[in-house]
C-alpha positions as CSV (number, residue, x, y, z in Angstrom):
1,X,17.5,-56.0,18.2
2,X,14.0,-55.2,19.6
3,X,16.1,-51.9,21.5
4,X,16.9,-51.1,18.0
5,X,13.5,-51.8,16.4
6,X,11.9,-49.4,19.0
7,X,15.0,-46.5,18.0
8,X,13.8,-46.5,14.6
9,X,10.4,-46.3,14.9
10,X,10.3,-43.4,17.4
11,X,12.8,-41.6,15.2
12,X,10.3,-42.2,11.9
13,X,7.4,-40.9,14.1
14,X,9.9,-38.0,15.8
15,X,10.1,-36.8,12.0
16,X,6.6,-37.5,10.7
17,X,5.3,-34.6,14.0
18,X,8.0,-32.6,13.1
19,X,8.0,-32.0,9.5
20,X,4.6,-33.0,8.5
21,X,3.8,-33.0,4.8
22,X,0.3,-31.6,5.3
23,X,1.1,-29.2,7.9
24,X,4.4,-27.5,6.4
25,X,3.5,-27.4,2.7
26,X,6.3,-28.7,1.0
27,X,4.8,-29.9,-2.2
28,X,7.7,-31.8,-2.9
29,X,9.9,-34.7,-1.5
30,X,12.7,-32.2,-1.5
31,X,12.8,-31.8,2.8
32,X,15.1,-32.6,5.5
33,X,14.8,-32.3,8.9
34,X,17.6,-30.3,10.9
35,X,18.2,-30.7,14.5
36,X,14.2,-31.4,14.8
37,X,13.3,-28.5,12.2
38,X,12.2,-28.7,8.7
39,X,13.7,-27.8,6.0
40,X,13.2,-27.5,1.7
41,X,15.5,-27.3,-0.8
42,X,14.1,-25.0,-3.3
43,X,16.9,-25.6,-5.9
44,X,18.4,-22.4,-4.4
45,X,21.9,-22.1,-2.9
46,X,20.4,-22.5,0.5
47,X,17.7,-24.8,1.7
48,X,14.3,-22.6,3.5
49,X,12.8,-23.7,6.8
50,X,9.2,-24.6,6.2
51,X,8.2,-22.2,9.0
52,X,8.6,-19.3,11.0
53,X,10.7,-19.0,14.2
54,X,8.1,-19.7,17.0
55,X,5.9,-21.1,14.8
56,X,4.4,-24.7,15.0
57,X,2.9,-24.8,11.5
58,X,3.9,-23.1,7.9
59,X,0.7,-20.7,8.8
60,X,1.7,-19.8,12.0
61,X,2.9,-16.3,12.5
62,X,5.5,-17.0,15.1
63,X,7.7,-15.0,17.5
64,X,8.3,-11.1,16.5
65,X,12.4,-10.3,16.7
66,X,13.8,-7.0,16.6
67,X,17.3,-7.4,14.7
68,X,20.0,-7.9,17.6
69,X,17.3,-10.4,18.7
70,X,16.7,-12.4,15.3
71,X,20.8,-12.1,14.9
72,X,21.7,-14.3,18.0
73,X,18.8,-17.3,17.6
74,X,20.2,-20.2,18.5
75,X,17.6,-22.1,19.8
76,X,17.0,-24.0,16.5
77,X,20.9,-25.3,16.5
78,X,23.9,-25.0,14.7
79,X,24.0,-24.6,11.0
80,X,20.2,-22.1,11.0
81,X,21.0,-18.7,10.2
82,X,19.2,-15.4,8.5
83,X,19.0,-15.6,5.3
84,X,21.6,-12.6,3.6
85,X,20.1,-10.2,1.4
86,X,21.4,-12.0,-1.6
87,X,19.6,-14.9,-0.3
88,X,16.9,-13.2,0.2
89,X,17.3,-11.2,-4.0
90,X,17.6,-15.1,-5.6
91,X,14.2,-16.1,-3.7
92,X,12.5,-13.3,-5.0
93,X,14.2,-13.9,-8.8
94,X,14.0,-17.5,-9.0
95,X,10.6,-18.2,-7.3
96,X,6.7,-17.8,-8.3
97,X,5.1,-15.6,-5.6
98,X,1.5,-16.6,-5.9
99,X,-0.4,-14.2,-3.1
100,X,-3.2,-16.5,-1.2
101,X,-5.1,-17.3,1.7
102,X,-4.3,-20.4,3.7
103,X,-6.2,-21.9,6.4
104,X,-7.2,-18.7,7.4
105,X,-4.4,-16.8,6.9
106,X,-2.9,-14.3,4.1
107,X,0.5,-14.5,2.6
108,X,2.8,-16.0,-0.1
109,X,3.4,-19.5,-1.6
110,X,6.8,-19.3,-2.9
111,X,7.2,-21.9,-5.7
112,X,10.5,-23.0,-6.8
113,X,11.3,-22.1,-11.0
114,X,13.9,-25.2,-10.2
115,X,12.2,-27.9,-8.9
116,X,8.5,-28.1,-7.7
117,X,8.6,-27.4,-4.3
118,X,7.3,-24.5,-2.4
119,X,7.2,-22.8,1.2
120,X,4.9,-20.4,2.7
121,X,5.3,-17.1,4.0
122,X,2.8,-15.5,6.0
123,X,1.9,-11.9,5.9
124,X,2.4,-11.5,9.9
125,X,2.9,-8.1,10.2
126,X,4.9,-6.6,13.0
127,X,5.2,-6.0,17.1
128,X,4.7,-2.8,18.5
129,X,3.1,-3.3,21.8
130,X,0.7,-4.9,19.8
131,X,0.5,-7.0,16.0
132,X,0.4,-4.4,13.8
133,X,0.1,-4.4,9.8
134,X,-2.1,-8.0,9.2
135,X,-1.5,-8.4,5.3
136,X,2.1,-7.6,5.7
137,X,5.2,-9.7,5.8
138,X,8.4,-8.4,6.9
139,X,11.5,-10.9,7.5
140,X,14.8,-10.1,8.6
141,X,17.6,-10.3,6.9
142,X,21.3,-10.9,8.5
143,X,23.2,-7.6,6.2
144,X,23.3,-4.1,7.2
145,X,21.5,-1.2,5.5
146,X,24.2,0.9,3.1
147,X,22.2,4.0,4.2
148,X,21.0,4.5,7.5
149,X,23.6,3.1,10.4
150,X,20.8,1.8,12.7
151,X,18.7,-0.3,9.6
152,X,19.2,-3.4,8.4
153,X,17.8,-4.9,5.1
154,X,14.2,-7.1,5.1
155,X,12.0,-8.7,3.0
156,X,9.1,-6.4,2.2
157,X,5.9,-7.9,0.9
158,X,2.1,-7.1,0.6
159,X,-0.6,-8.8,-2.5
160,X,1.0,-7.6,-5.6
161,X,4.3,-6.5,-4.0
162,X,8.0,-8.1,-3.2
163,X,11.1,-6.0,-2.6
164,X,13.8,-5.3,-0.1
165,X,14.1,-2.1,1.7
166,X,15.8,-1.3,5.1
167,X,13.9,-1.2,8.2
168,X,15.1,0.1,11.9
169,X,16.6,-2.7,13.6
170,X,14.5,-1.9,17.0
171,X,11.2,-3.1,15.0
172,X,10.1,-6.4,15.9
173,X,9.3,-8.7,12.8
174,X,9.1,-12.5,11.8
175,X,12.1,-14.6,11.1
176,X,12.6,-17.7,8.8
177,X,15.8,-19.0,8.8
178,X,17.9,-20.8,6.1
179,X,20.7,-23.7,6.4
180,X,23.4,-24.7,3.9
């Protein structure tokens, strides 16, 4: 019993360091935790991690992916993908993108029209031997560009701005994944 006691408290703490309320901004009770990543369901058809790939907090930049790169993650487990442009088209249409500074650093909070939870994307820029374009957030996307042959198709966002546009898939960008 005691051997059983000790499983479930380690477990409770195991979750509280991994998906801390405070730390990932999920304004909502709407989370779930994911082979040790967090995750919020923003009423959406897929549920958001509450943080960038590489990153250990919703404010954290994180690791920069060029698209073959952000295509074969698997370090976060089975069932985390990229998001599909469609995906990507329903958080832009059925969220509030409110453009703000948080502990430091610029970028969206994405607020659910469904429920009242939120995530946090930050503006992170890009990698180019260096970060480029602070005040910028570009995200991968898993589809292919119906134009160009070497772009695939990324969120796009500045203050004031949120679209989808192709980018080359050698440029080096953030990555937040989604699970069903």
């Amino acid at each position: 019993m005691k051997k059983v006691y000790v499983l479930i408290v380690a477990l409770f703490v195991f979750v509280l360091v991994s998906c801390k309320k405070d730390e990932q901004f999920v304004s909502g009770d709407e989370r779930f935790v994911v082979n040790g990543y967090c995750a919020v369901d923003l009423g959406l058809s897929v549920k958001w991690a509450t943080c960038n790939v590489g990153a250990s907090s919703q404010e954290g930049y994180g690791d920069y992916f060029d698209w073959d790169e952000a295509m074969s993650i698997v370090e976060w487990g089975d069932g985390w993908r990229l998001p599909t442009e469609t995906e990507y088209e329903e958080l832009l249409n059925n969220c509030i993108w409110i453009w703000t500074t948080q502990r430091g650093v610029s970028g969206y909070n994405v607020l659910s029209k469904n429920n009242d939870n939120s995530i946090f994307l930050p503006a992170a820029g890009w990698w180019d031997t260096m970060v480029l374009g602070r005040g910028l957030g570009e995200y991968w996307s898993s589809s292919f560009d119906d134009f160009f042959e070497d772009h695939a198709r990324h969120l796009f966002f500045s203050d004031g701005n949120q679209n989808m546009s192709g980018l080359g898939t050698d440029v080096s960008i953030s990555v937040r994944l989604v699970i069903e």
